[in-house]
C-alpha positions as CSV (number, residue, x, y, z in Angstrom):
1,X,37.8,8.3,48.2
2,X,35.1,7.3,50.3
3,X,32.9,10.1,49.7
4,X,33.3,10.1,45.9
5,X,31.9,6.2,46.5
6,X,29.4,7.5,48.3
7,X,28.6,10.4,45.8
8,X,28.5,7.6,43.2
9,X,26.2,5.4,45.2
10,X,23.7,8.2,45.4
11,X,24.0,9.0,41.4
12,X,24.0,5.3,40.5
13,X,21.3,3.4,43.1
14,X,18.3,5.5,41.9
15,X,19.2,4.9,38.4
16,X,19.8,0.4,38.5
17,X,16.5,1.0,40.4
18,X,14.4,2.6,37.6
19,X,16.5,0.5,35.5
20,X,15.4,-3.2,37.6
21,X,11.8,-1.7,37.9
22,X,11.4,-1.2,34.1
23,X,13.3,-4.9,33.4
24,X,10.2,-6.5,35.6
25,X,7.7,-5.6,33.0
26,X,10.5,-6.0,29.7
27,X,11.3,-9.6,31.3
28,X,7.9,-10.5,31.6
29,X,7.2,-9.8,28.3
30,X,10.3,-10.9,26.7
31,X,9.4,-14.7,27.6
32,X,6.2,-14.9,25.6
33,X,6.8,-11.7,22.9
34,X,7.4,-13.2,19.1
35,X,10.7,-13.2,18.1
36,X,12.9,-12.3,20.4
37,X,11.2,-14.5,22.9
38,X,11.3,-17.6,20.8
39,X,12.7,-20.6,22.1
40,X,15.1,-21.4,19.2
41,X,17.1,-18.3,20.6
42,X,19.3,-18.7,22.9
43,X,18.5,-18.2,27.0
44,X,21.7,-15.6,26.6
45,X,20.5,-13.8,24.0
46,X,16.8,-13.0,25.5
47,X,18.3,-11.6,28.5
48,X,20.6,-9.6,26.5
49,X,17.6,-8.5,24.5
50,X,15.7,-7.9,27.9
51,X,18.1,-5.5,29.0
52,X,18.8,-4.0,25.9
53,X,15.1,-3.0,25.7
54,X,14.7,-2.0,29.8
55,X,18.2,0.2,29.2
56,X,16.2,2.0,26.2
57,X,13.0,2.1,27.7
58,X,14.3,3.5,31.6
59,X,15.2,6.9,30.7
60,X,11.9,7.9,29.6
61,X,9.9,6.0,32.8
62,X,9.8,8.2,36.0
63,X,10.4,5.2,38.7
64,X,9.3,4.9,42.3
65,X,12.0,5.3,44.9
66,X,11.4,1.7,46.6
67,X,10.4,-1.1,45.2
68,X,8.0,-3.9,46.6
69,X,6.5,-7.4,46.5
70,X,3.3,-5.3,45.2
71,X,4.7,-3.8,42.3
72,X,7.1,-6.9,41.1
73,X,3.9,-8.6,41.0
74,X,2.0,-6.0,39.1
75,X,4.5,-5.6,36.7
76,X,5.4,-8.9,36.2
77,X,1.3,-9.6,35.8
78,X,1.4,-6.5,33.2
79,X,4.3,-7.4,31.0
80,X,3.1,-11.5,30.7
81,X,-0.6,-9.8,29.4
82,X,1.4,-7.5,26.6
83,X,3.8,-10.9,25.6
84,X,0.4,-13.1,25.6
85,X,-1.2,-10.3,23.4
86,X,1.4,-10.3,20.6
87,X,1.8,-14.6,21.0
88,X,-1.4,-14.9,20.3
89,X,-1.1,-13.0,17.1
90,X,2.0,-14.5,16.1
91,X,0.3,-18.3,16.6
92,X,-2.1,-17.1,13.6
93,X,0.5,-18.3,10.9
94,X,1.3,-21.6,12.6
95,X,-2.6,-21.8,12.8
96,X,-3.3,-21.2,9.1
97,X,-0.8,-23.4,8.0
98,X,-1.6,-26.2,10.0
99,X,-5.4,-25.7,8.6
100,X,-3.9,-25.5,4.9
101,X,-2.2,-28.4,5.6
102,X,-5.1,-30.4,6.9
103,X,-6.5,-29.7,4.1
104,X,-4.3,-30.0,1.0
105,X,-2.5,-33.6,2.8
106,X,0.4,-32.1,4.1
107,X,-0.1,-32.1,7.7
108,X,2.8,-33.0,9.7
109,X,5.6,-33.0,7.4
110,X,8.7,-32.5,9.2
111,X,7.3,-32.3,12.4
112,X,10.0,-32.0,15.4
113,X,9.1,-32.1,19.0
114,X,5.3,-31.8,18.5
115,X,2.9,-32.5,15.4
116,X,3.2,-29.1,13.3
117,X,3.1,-28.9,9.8
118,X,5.8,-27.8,7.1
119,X,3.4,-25.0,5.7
120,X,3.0,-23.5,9.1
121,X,6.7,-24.1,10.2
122,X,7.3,-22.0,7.1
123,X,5.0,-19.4,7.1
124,X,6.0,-18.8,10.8
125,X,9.8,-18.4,10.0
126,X,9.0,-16.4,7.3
127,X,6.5,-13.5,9.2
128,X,9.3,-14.0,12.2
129,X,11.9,-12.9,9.5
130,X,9.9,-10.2,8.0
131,X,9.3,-8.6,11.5
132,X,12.5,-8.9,12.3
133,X,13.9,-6.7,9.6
134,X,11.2,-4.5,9.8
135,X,12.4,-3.3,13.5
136,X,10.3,-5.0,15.9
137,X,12.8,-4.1,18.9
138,X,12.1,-0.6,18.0
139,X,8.4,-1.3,18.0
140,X,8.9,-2.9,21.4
141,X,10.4,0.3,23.2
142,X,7.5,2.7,22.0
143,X,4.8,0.3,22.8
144,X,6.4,-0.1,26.5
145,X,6.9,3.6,26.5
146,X,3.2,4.4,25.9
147,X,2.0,1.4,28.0
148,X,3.0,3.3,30.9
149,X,0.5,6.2,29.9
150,X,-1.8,3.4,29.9
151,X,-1.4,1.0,32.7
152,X,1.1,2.8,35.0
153,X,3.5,1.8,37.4
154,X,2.1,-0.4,39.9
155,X,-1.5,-0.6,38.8
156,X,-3.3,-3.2,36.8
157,X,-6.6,-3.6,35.0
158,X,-9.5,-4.8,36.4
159,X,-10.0,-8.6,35.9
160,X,-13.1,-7.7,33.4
161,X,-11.0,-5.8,31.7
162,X,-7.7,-8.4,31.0
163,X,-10.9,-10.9,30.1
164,X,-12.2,-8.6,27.2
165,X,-8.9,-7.8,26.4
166,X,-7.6,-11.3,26.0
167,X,-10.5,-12.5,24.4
168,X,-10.9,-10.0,22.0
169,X,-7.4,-10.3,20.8
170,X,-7.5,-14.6,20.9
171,X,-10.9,-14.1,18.3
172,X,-8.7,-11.8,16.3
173,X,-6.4,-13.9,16.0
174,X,-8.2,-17.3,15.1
175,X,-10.2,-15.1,12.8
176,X,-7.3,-13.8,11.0
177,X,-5.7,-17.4,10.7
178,X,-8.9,-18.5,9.1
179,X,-8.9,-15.5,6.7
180,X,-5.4,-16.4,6.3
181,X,-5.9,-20.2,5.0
182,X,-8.7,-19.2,3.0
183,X,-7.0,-20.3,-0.3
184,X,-6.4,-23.7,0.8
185,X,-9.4,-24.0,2.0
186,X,-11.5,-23.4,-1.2
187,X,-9.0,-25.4,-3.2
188,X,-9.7,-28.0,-1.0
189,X,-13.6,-27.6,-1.6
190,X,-13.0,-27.4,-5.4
191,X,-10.6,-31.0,-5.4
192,X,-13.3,-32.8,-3.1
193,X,-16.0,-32.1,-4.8
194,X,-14.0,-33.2,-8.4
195,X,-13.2,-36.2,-6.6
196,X,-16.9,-36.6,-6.2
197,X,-17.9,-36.4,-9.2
198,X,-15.0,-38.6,-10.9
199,X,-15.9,-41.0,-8.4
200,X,-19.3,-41.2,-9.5
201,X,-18.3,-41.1,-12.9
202,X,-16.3,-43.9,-12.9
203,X,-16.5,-45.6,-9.4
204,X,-13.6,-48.3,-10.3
205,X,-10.7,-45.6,-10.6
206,X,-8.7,-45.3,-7.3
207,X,-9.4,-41.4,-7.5
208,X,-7.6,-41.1,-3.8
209,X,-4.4,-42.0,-6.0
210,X,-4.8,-39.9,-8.7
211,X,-6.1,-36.9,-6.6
212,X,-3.2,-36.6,-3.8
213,X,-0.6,-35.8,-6.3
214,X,-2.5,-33.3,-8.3
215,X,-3.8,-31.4,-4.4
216,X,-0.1,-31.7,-3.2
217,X,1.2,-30.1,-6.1
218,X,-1.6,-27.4,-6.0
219,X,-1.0,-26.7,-2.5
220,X,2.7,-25.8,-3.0
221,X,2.0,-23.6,-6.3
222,X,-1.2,-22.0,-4.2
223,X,1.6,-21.7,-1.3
224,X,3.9,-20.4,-3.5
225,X,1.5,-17.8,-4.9
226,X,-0.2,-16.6,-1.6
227,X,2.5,-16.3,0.8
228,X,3.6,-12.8,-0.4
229,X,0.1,-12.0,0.6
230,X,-0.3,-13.7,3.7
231,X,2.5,-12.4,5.4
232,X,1.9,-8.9,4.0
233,X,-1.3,-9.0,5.6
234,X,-0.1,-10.5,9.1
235,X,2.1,-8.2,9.1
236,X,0.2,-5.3,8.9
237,X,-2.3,-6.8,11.3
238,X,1.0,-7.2,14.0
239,X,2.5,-3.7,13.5
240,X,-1.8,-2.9,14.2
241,X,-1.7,-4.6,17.3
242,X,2.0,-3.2,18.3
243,X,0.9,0.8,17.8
244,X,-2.3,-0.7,20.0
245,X,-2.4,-3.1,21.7
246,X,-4.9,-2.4,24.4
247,X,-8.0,-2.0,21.9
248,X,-10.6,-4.4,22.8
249,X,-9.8,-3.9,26.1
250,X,-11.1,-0.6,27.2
251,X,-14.9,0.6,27.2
């Protein structure tokens, strides 16, 4: 009995090894990835999801034998840089709907914890959903999978690198919220400058009164509109970044 332990030990150690190796970069990533790294999930479930993902992903990784304070820190560095990458595309809805709310009055309605807005708390559910169902886990495995072509086991980029990298992908970002809230904002241009001129017109009507209705009301039908569009284009802009997501960084 012993030896068939023993035989078993030697099968099953190499394999929880490769297996624990893989989860350091998976783990990493799964606390700042979109999605499935989401606070509104449960701890539980993330972990789950983690493994799920490292279980998938282990099999096609060739693993070093032993495992050091080096390479958990490598990894570890590695997989937060891939989760950052994808946050900070995600944050591009929340961004253009807080800007479209600035804009058309409607900032911070039903705000929880923090100061958000209801146009951004929707359009961010909304392109969470959509990515969902479009099979962002399996996205996940084959970006992992090729990362390791890219940045292998135990090596990093240089800090130059990770700077361009980031910085590159934070611009794309911001620029894509702003393309992304571009509606709003030139409704907003067309209602001030209508104010302006009622307000010269007749500088005795309360024109703040009249105009809130009429820019609340266009904001939701402009929302209502747009969205299809806005989260067809973020979406295509995330399922860029997940086939890619080191461009930008690399001369």
């Amino acid at each position: 009995m012993i030896d068939g332990l023993l035989a078993l030990h030697d099968v099953v150690a190499p394999a929880l090894g490769g297996f624990l190796v893989v989860f350091l970069r998976v783990g990493a990533m799964m606390l700042l990835v979109p999605g499935l790294g989401d606070q509104m999930i449960p701890a539980r479930v993330r972990l789950v999801a983690g493994f799920a993902l490292a279980a998938a992903i282990t099999p096609a990784v060739s693993t070093p034998v032993s495992v050091g304070s080096a390479l958990i820190l490598t990894e570890t560095i590695v997989g937060l840089a891939f989760g950052a990458v994808l946050r900070f595309l995600a944050q591009a809805l929340l961004i253009a709907g807080m800007m479209a709310a600035q804009l058309t009055s409607l900032s911070q309605l039903f705000g929880t914890q923090e100061p958000s807005s209801a146009i951004g708390n929707l359009l961010n559910i909304a392109g969470l959903c959509l990515l969902m169902a479009t099979g962002l886990p399996l996205y996940l495995v084959e970006m992992l999978i090729r990362s390791y072509d890219v940045i292998p086991l135990g090596s990093i980029m240089p800090g130059s690198d990770v700077v361009r990298w980031g910085v590159a992908r934070l611009s794309h970002a911001f620029a894509l919220a702003f393309g992304l809230a571009a509606p709003f904002a030139l409704a907003a241009i067309l209602y001030n400058a209508a104010m302006g001129v009622i307000n010269r017109a007749m500088p005795q009507l309360m024109v703040a009164l009249v105009g809130a209705p009429a820019i609340t009301g266009a904001a939701g039908l402009i929302l209502m509109l747009a969205a299809p569009v806005i989260l067809t284009v973020w979406h295509g802009a995330m399922i860029a970044v997940l086939d890619d997501p080191i461009s930008g960084a690399l001369p």
